[in-house]
Kinemage of the C-alpha trace (Angstrom):
@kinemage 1
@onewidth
@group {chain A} dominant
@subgroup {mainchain}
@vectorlist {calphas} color= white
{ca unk a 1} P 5.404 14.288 -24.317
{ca unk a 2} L 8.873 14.391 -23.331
{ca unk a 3} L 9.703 11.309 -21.945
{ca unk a 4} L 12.939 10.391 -19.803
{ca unk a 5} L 13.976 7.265 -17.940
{ca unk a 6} L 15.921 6.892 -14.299
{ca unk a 7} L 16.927 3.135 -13.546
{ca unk a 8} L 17.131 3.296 -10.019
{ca unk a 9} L 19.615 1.160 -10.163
{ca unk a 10} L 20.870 1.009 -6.637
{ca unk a 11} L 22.798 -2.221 -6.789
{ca unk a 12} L 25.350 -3.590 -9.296
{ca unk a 13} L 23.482 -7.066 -10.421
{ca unk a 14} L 19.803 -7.515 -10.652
{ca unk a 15} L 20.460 -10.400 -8.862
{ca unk a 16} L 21.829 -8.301 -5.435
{ca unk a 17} L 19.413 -7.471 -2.711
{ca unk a 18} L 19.174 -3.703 -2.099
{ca unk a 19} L 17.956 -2.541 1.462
{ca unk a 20} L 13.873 -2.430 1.180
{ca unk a 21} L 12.406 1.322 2.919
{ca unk a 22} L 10.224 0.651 5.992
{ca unk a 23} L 8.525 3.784 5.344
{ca unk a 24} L 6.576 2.076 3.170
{ca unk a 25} L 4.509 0.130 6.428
{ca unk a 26} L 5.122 -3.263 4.730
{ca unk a 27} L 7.430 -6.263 6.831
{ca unk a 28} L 10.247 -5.283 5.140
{ca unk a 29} L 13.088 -6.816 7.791
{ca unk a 30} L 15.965 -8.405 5.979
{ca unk a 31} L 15.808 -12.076 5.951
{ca unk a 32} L 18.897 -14.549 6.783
{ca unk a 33} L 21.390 -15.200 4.127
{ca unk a 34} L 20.625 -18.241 2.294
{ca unk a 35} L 23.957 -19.681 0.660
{ca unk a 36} L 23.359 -22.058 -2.074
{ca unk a 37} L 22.013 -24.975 -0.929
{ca unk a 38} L 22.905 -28.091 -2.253
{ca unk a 39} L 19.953 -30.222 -3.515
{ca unk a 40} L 19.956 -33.636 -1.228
{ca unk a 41} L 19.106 -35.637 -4.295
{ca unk a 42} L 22.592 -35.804 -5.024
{ca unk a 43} L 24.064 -34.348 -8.569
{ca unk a 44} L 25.249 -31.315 -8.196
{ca unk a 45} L 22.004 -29.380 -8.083
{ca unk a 46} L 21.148 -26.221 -5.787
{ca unk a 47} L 17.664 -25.103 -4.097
{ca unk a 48} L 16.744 -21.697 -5.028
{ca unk a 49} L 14.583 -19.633 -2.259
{ca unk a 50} L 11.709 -17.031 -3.109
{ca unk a 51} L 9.923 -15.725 -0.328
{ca unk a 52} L 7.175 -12.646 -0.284
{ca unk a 53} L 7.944 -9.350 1.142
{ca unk a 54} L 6.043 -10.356 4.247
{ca unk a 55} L 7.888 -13.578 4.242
{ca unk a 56} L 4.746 -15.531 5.246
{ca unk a 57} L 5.183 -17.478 1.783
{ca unk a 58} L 8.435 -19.211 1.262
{ca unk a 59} L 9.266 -21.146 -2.205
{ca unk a 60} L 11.942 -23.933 -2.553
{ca unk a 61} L 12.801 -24.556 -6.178
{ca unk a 62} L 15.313 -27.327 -7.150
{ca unk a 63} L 17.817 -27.516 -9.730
{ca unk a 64} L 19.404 -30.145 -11.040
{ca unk a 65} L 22.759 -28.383 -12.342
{ca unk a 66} L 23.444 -24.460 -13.671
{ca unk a 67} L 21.863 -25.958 -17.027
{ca unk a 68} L 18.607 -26.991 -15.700
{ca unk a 69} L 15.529 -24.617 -16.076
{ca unk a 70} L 15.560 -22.248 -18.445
{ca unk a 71} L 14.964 -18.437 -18.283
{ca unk a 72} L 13.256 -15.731 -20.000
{ca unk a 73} L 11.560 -12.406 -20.461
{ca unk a 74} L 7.874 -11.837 -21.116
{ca unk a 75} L 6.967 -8.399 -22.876
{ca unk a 76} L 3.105 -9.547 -23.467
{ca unk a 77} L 0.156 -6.957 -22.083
{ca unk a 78} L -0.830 -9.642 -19.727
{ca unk a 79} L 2.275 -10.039 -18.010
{ca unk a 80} L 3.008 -6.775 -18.291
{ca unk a 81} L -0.675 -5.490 -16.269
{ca unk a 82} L -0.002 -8.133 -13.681
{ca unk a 83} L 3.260 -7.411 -12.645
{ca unk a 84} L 3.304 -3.624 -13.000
{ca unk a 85} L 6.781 -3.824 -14.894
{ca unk a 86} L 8.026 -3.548 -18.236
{ca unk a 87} L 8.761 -7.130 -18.758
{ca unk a 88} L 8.974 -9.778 -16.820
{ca unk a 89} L 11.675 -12.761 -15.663
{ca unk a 90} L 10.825 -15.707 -15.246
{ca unk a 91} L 12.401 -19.244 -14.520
{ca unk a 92} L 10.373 -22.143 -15.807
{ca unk a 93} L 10.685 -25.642 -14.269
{ca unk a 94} L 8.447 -28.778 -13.864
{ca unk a 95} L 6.040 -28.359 -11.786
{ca unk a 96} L 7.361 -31.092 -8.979
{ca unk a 97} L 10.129 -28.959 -8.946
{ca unk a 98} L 8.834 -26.484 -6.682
{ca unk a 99} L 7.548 -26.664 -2.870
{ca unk a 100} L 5.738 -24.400 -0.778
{ca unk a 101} L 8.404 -24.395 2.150
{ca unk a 102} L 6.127 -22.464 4.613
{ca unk a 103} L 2.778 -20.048 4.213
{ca unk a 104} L 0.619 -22.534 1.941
{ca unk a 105} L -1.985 -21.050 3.140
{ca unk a 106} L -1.087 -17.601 2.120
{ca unk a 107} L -0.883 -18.567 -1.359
{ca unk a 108} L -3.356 -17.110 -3.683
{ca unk a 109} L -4.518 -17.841 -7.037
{ca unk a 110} L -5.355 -15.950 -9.808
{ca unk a 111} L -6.572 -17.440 -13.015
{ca unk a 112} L -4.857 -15.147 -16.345
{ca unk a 113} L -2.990 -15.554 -19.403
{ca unk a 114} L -0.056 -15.278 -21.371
{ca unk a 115} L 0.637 -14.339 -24.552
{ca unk a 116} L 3.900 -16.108 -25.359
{ca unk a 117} L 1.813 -19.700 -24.716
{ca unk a 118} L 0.566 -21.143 -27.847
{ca unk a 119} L -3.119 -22.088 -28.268
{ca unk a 120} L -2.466 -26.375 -27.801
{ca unk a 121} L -1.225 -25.205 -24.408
{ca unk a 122} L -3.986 -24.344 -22.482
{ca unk a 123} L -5.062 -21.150 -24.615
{ca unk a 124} L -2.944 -19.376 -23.259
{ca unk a 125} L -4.166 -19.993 -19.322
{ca unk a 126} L -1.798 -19.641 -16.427
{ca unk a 127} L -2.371 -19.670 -12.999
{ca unk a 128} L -0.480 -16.590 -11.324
{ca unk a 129} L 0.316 -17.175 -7.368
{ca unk a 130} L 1.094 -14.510 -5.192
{ca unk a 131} L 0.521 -14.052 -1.057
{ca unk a 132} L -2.765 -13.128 0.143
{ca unk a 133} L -1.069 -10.474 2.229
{ca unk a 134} L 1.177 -8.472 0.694
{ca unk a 135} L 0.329 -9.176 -3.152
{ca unk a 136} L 3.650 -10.054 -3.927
{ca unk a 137} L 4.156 -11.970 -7.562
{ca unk a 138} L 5.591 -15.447 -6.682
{ca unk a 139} L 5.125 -17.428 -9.654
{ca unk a 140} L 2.620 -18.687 -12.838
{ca unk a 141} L 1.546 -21.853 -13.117
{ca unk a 142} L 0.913 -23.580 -16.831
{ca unk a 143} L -1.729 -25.993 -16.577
{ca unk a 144} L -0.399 -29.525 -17.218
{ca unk a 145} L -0.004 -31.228 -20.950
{ca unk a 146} L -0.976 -34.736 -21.523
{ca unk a 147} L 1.627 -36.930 -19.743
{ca unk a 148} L 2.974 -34.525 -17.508
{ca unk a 149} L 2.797 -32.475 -14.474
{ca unk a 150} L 2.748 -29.278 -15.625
{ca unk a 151} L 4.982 -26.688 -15.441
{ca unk a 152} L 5.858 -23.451 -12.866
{ca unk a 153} L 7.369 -19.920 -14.222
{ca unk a 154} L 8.859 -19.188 -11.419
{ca unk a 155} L 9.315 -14.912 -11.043
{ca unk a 156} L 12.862 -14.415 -11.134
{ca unk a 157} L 12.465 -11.162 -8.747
{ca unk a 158} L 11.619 -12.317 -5.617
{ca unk a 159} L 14.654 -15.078 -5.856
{ca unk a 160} L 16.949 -14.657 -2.663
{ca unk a 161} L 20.000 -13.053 -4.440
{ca unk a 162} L 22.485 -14.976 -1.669
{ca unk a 163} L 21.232 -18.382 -2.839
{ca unk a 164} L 21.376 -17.670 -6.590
{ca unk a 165} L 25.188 -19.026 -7.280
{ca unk a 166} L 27.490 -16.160 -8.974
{ca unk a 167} L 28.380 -18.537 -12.118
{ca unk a 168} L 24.299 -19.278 -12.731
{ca unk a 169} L 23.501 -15.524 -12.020
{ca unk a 170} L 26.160 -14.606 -14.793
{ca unk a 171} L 24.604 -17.535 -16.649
{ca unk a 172} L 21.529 -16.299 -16.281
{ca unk a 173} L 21.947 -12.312 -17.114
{ca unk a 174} L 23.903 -13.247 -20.764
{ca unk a 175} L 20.570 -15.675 -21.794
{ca unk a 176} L 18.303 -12.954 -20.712
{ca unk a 177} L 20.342 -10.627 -23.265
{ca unk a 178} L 19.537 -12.919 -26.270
{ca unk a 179} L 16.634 -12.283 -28.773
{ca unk a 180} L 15.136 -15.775 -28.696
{ca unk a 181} L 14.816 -15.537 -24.416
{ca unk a 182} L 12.260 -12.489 -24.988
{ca unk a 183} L 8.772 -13.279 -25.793
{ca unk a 184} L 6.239 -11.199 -27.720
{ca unk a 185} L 9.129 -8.354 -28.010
{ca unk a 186} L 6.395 -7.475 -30.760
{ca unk a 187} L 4.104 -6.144 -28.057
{ca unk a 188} L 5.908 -4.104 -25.349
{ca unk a 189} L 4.896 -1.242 -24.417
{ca unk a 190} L 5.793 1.830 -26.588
{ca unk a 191} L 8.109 3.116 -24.413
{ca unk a 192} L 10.205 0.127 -23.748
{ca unk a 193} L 13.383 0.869 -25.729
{ca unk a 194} L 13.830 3.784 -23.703
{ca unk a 195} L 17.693 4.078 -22.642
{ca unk a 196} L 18.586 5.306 -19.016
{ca unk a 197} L 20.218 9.020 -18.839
{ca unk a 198} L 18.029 9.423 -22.303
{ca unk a 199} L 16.137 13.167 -22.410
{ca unk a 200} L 14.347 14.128 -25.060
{ca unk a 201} L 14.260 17.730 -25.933
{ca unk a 202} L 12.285 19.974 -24.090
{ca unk a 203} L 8.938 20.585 -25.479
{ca unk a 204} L 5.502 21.757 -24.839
{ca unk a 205} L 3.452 19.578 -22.455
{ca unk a 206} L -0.443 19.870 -23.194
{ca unk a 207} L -2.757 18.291 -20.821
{ca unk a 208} L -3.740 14.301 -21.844
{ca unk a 209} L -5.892 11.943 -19.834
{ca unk a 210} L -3.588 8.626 -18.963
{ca unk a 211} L -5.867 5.207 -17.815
{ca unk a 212} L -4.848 2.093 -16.451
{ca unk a 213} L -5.751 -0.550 -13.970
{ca unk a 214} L -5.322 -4.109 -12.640
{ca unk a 215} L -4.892 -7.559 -14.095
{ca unk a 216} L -8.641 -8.383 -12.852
{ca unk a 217} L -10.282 -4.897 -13.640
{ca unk a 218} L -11.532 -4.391 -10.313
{ca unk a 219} L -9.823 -1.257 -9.717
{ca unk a 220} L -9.244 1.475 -12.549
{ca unk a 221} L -7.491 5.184 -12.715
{ca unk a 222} L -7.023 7.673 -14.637
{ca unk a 223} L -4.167 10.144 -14.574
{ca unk a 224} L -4.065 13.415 -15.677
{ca unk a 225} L -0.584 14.387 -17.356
{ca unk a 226} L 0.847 17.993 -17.262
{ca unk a 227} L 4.313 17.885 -17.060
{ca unk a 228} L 6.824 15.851 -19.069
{ca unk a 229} L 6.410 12.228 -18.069
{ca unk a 230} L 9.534 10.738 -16.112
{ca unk a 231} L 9.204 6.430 -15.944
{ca unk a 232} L 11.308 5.339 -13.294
{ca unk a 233} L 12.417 1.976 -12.699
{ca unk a 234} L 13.654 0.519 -9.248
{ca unk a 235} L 15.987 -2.537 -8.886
{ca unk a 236} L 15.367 -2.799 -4.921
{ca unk a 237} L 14.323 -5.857 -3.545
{ca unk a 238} L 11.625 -4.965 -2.291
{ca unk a 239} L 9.730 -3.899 -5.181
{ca unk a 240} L 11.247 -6.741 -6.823
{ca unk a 241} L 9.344 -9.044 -4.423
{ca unk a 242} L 6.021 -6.842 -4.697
{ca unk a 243} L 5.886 -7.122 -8.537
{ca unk a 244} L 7.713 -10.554 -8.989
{ca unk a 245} L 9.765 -8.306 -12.004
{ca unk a 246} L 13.379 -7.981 -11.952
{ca unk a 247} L 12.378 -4.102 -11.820
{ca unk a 248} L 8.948 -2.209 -10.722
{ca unk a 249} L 8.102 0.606 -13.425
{ca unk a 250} L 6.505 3.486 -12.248
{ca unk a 251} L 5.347 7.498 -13.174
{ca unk a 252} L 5.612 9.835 -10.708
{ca unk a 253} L 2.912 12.105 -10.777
{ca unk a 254} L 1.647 15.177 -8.721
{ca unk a 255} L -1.416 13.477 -6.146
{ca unk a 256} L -4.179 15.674 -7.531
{ca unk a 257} L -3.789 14.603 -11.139
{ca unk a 258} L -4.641 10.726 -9.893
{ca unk a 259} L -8.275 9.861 -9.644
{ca unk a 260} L -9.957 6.424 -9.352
{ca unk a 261} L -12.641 5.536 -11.677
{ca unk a 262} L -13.284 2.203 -9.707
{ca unk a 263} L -11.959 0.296 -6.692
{ca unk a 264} L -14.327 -1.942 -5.679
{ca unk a 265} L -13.394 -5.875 -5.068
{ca unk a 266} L -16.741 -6.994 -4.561
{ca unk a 267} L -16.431 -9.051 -7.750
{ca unk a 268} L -12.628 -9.014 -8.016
{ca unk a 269} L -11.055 -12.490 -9.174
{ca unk a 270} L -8.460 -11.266 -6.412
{ca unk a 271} L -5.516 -10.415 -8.548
């Protein structure tokens, strides 16, 4: 198949909001500017805001300085099937680091794993949040370790851009660059290294049977592929909020060639 990738990169940083498309029937009106906030603790720490694209569920996360939390890309099947991206951001902190500022009872939670946890640490279990109404990725919870409180991965996509400082943004974007910052590398998806404006040579497309579905298997497709593929990613904030990723990944296909095997949620862990 001849494969190309668009990054539809509409803004300059990953970290600046794009204008979200109301055609898409979601609550997509912009939100307030939030300017760094300065944590009231004292010490020279900053709140960070993440809110859903509904904005029912608002998170405050605290900082203590630019050099607290760290950050990091997932690349692990898991993550990967839960957050319909490529890889996925995220910015772990203790858990009594982050409040639900408004919408706690929005907040739903899924029971999944992670690859890049090691067995002593829970097997592998996380606890991915995400509101109850629009299905936006918010954040993954690792259940706690003996002596502490546990610890949040907080999605780096659905961060308000205006209250991410420009020197921890920076910060942020060279550590996300680095080898040791992305996690099971070893299993992303085979078409991961792909390089935006890349187009393969033309070739001859013959018909093959794509499948897929969601993190809790209650709904699966299959897709019927006849042209050369094109993956698309998008850098807007609204899909960042929907998939929690600092991008959404997607295929665009012709509506007849999509069929679903499954969709029921009688049984669905409510991913």
């Amino acid at each position: 198949i001849s494969v190309s990738l668009l990054n539809h990169a509409r803004v300059a940083s990953v970290w600046r909001a794009a204008p979200s498309s109301p055609a898409l029937g979601l609550a997509t009106a912009a939100a307030d500017p939030v300017p760094p906030t300065p944590d009231d603790r004292g010490g020279g720490g900053v709140v960070l805001r993440s809110r859903c694209s509904c904005r029912r569920v608002v998170l405050d996360v605290s900082l203590r300085g630019e050099d607290d939390g760290r950050v990091w890309n997932c690349h692990c099947a898991p993550c990967r099937r839960y957050h319909a991206a490529a890889r996925v951001g995220y910015l772990a902190v203790p858990r009594g680091r982050v409040s639900v500022r408004s919408g706690e009872g929005f907040v739903g939670k899924f029971p999944s794993s992670c690859d890049a946890l090691p067995d002593e640490e829970g097997g592998g279990g996380v606890e991915r949040w995400h509101c109850t109404a629009c299905s936006s990725k918010l954040l993954s919870e690792v259940a706690a370790a003996t002596g502490d409180d546990g610890e949040c991965w907080v999605n780096l996509g659905p961060l308000d851009d205006d209250a991410v400082p420009g020197s921890l943004a920076d910060s942020w974007k060279e550590r996300l660059k680095r080898g040791g910052n992305n996690f099971r590398a070893d299993r992303a998806c085979s078409w991961a290294d792909a390089l935006p404006g890349y187009r393969a040579p033309p070739s001859t497309v013959a018909t093959t049977t794509w499948t897929g579905g969601c993190a809790c298997g209650a709904c699966r497709y299959e897709v019927a592929v006849t042209r050369p593929a094109q993956l698309q990613h998008c850098y807007c904030h609204l899909c960042r909020e929907l998939s929690g990723a600092p991008f959404m990944t997607w295929i665009p296909i012709y509506r007849r060639d999509f069929v679903w095997e499954s969709t029921s949620v009688d049984d669905a862990a409510g991913c």
